[in-house]
Every structure is written in C-alpha cells, then in structure tokens.
KOLLOSE-529562 format. One record per residue (C-alpha): residue number from 1; residue in one letter; y, z, x. Coordinates in Angstrom, 3 decimals, always signed. Each point is the difference from the previous one (the first is absolute). Example, Ala and Ser with C-alpha at 12.3 -4.5 7.8 and 13.67 -1.06 7.14 Angstrom:
% KOLLOSE-529562
1  A  -4.500  +7.800  +12.300
2  S  +3.440  -0.660  +1.370
This chain:
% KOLLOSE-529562
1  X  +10.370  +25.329  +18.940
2  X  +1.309  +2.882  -1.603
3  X  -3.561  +1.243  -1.180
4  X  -1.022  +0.511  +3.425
5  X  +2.551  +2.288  +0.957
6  X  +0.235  +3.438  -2.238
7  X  +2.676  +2.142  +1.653
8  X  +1.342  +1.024  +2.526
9  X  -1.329  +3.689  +1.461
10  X  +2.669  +2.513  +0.213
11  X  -1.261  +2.739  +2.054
12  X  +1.392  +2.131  +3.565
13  X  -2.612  -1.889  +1.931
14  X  +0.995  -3.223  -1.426
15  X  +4.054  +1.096  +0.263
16  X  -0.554  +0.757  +4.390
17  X  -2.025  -3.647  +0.177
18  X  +3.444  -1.738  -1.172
19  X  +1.282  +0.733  +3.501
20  X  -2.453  -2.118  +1.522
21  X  +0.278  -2.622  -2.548
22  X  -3.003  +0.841  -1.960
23  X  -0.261  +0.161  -3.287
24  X  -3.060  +1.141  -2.896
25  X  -0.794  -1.543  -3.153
26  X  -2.901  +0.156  -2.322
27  X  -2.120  -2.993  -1.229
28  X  -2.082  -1.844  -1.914
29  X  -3.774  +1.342  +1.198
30  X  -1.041  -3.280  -0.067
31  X  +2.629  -1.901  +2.111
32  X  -0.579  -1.029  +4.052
33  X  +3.090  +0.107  +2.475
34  X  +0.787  -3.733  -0.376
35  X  +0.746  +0.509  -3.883
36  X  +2.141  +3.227  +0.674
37  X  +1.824  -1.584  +3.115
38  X  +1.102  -3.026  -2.765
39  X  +1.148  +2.298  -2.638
40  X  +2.118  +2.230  +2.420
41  X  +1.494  -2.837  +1.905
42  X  +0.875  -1.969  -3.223
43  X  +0.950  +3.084  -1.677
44  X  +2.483  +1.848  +2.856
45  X  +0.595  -3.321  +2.177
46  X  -1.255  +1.634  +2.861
47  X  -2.064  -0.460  +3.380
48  X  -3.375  +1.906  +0.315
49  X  -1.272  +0.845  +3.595
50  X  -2.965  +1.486  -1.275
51  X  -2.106  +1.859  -3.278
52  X  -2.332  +2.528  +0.379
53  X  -1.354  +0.931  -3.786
54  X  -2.508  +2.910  -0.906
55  X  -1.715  +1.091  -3.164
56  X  +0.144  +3.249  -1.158
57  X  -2.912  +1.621  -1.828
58  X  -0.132  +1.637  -3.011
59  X  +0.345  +3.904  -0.030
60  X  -2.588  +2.310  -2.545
61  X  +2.415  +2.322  -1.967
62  X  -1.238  +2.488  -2.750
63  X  +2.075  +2.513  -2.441
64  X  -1.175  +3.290  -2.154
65  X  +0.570  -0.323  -3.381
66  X  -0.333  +1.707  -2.682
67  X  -3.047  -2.285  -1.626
68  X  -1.503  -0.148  +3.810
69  X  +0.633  -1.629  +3.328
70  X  +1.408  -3.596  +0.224
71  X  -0.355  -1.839  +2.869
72  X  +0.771  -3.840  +0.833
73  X  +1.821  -1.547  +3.065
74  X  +2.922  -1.780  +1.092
75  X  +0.248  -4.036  +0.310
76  X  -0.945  -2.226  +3.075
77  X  +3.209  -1.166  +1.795
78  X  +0.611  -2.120  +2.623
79  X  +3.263  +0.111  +2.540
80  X  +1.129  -2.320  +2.657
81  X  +2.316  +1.105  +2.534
82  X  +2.205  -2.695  +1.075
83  X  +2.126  -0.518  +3.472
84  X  +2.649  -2.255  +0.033
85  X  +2.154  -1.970  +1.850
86  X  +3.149  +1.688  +2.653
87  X  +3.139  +0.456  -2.256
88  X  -1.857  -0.238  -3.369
89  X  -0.263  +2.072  -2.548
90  X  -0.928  +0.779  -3.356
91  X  +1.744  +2.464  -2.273
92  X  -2.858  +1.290  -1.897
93  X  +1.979  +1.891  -2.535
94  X  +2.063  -3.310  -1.054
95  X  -2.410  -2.190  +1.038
96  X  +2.274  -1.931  +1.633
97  X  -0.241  -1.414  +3.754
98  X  +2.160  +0.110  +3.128
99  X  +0.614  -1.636  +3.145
C-alpha cells in the first residue's frame, strides 16, 4: 500500500484546497482510484467522498554548457486529488489524521 502513494504535494494551491477538505498527493503512474482509495483509507483511517487523479506530462528542459547544449526532461507523475469526509482531516506535514 505504501508504494502506491509517494507524497504528499505541498504547494499554495494544494494549502487553499485544505479548506474544503481536499487534499493532493502524487502516485504510482500505474495505479487506478480503487488501489489509491485502499492505501489512503488504510493508511490515514479516513472516509473518501471522492478522487479525481491526473497525469502530468513530462516537460523538455535544455542548459548551455561549456562542451554544448544539454537537454533531457523531467519524469511522468501522476496526482490524485482527494475529498474527504465532513470533520476529517489529514495533517499532511505529520501525516497524521483528524476527526
């Protein structure tokens, strides 16, 4: 279970969706919303109303150097955004959850 679920996302956007009882996390690419619903609910002991998960694609970054230019890009993710239950909550910083 804990494979599925990477980390949590720290970010403003995903700091103002805490008031409405949403929460962001990355995972595995390869993992569906049943799996990710199981490994957050066994994980936090929490209630899930609903997942909504996206994948992110892979940006094309390049660098001067001094032997030439360098280029390469950054990895596939995937993130779910997850609303829970009234009066729950999830610390993401301590990982701990709240009623």
């Amino acid at each position: 279970m804990t494979d599925i679920i990477k980390r949590p996302i720290v970010t403003e956007k995903a700091m103002k969706m805490q008031g409405a009882n949403q929460y962001c996390f990355e995972v595995d690419i390869n993992s569906n919303k049943i799996e990710i619903k199981k490994a957050i609910e066994s994980m936090f002991e929490v209630n899930i109303i609903s997942i909504r998960t996206t994948r992110v694609k892979p940006k094309k970054k390049s660098r001067f150097t001094k032997t030439g230019i360098q280029r390469g890009k950054t990895k596939e993710r995937k993130k779910a955004y997850i609303t829970l239950k009234d009066g729950q909550s999830i610390d993401v910083v301590t990982g701990v959850a709240g009623e």
